[in-house]
C-alpha positions in Angstrom: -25.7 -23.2 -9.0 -27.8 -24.6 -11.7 -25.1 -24.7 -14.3 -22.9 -26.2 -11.7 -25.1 -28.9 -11.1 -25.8 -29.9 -15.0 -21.9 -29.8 -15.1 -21.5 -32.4 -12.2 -24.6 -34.4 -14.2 -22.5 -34.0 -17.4 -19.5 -35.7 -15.8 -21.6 -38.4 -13.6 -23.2 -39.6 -17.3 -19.6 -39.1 -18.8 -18.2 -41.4 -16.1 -20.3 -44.1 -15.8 -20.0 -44.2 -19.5 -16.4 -44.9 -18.6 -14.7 -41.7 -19.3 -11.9 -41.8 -16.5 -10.8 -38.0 -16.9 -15.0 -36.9 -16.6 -14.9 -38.8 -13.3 -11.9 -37.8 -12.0 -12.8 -34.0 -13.0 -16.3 -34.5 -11.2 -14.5 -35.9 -8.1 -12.3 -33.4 -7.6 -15.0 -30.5 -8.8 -17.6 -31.9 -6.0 -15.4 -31.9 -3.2 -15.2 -28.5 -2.1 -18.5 -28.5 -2.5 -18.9 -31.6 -0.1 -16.6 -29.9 2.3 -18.4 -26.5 2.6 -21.2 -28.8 3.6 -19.9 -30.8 5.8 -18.7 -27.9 7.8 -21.9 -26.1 7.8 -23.6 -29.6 9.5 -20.6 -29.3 11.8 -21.1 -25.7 12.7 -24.8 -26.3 13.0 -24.3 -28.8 15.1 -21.8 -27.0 17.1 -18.8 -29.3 16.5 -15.5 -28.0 14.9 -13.9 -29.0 11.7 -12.1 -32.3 13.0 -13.9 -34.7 11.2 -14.4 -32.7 7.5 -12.2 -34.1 5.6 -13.4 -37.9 6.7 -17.0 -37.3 6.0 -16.0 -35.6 2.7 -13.7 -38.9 1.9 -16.4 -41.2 3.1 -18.9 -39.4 0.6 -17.0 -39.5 -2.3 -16.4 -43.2 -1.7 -20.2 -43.8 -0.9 -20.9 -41.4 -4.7 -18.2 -44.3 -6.4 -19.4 -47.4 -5.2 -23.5 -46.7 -5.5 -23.0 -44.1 -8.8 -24.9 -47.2 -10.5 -27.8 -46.2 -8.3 -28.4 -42.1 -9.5 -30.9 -41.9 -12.2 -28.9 -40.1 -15.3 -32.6 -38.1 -15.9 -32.5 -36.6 -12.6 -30.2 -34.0 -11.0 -26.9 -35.1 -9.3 -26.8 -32.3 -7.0 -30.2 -33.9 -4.7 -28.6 -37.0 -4.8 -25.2 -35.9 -3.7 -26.3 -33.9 -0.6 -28.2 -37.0 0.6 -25.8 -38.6 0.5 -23.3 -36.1 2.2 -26.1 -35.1 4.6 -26.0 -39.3 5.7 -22.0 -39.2 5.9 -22.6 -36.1 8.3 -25.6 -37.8 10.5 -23.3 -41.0 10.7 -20.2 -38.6 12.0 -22.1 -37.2 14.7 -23.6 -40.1 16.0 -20.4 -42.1 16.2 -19.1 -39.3 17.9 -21.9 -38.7 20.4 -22.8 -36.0 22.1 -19.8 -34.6 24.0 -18.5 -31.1 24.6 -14.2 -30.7 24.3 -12.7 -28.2 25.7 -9.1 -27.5 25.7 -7.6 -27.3 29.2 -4.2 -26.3 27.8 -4.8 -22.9 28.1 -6.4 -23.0 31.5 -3.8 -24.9 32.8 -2.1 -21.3 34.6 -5.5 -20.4 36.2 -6.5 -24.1 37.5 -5.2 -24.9 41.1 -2.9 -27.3 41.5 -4.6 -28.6 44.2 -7.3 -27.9 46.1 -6.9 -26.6 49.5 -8.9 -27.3 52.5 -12.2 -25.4 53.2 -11.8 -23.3 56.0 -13.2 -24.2 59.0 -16.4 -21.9 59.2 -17.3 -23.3 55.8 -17.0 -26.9 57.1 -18.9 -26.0 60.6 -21.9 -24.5 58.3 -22.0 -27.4 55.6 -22.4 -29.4 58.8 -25.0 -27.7 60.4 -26.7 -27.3 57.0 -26.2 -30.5 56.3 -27.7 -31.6 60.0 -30.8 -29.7 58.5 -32.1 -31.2 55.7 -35.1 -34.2 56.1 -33.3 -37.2 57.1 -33.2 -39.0 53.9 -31.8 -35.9 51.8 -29.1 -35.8 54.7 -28.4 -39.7 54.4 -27.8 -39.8 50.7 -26.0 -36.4 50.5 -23.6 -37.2 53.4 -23.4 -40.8 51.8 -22.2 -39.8 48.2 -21.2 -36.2 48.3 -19.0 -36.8 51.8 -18.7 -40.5 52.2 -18.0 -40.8 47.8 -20.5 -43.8 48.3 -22.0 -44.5 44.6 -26.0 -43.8 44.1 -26.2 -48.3 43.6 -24.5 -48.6 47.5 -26.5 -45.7 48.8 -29.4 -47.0 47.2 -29.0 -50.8 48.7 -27.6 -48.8 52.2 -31.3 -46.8 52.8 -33.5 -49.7 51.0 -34.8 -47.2 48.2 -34.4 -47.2 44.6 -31.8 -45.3 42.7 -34.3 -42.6 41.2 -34.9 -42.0 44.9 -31.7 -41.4 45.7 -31.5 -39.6 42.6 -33.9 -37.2 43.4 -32.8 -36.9 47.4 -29.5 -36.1 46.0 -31.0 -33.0 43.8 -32.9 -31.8 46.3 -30.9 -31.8 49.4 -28.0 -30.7 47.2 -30.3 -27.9 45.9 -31.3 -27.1 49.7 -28.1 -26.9 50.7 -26.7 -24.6 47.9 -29.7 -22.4 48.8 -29.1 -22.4 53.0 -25.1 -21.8 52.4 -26.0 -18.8 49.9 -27.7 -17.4 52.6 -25.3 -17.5 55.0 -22.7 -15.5 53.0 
């Protein structure tokens, strides 16, 4: 890796001397480089290869319009996976944190639409349901059978959102527990 490196240093002081062909050499010799990178940040960060080839692109531009800035003593290689390293931090944060899953090949195991519950089911929710404290039964019945939002629920009862938040969680968590014993 060393003698790589003094290459691409070689080529960087070539090139902003104003040899064309040492830059264009350099360019194309640091890519790959830049793209094994980027995909390892990818991987690490449990994303695919989508956005590669843009963070690669974005780094050689970033490497041409702030080459003025490496300092010709020093190694190119530190300098280069900064900047790469940036290009990569920037790429996940403008994509956010978000899972994607293709449904395409689910598509033959998903229901087309959902029947409805049988009637034991319902009569058990319901007496669960009639269980619960009378707040966790108010907000559950209000959003999870009504499809009120947490705001409305929240102005409905005269409590804050976290409250209904947290009534939500637990009487949700109640009832998963009572219905699990009933099967």
């Amino acid at each position: 890796m060393h003698e790589r490196e003094a290459e691409w240093a070689d080529l960087m002081r070539r090139a902003i001397a104003g040899d064309d062909a040492a830059y264009e050499r350099l360019l194309r010799t640091l890519a790959p480089s830049l793209r094994a990178a980027a995909r390892r940040g990818f991987a690490r960060a449990g994303r695919g290869d989508a956005e590669v080839e843009d963070v690669v692109q974005e780094t050689l531009l970033a490497i041409h319009l702030k080459r003025h800035t490496w300092d010709a003593s020093a190694p190119l290689g530190p300098w280069v996976r900064a900047i790469t390293r940036n290009k990569l931090v920037d790429a996940l944060r403008r994509r956010g944190f978000r899972i994607e899953v293709p449904i395409d090949d689910l598509a033959e195991v998903l229901p087309a639409n959902t029947p409805e519950p049988a009637s034991g089911v319902v009569q058990a929710v319901e007496r669960n349901l009639d269980a619960l404290p009378a707040r966790q039964r108010a907000v559950v019945r209000a959003i999870a059978v009504e499809g009120v939002s947490i705001a409305e629920t929240a102005t409905r009862l005269s409590v804050s959102q976290g409250a209904v938040r947290v009534a939500l969680h637990r009487g949700l968590a109640a009832l998963a527990l009572k219905l699990g014993k009933i099967e």
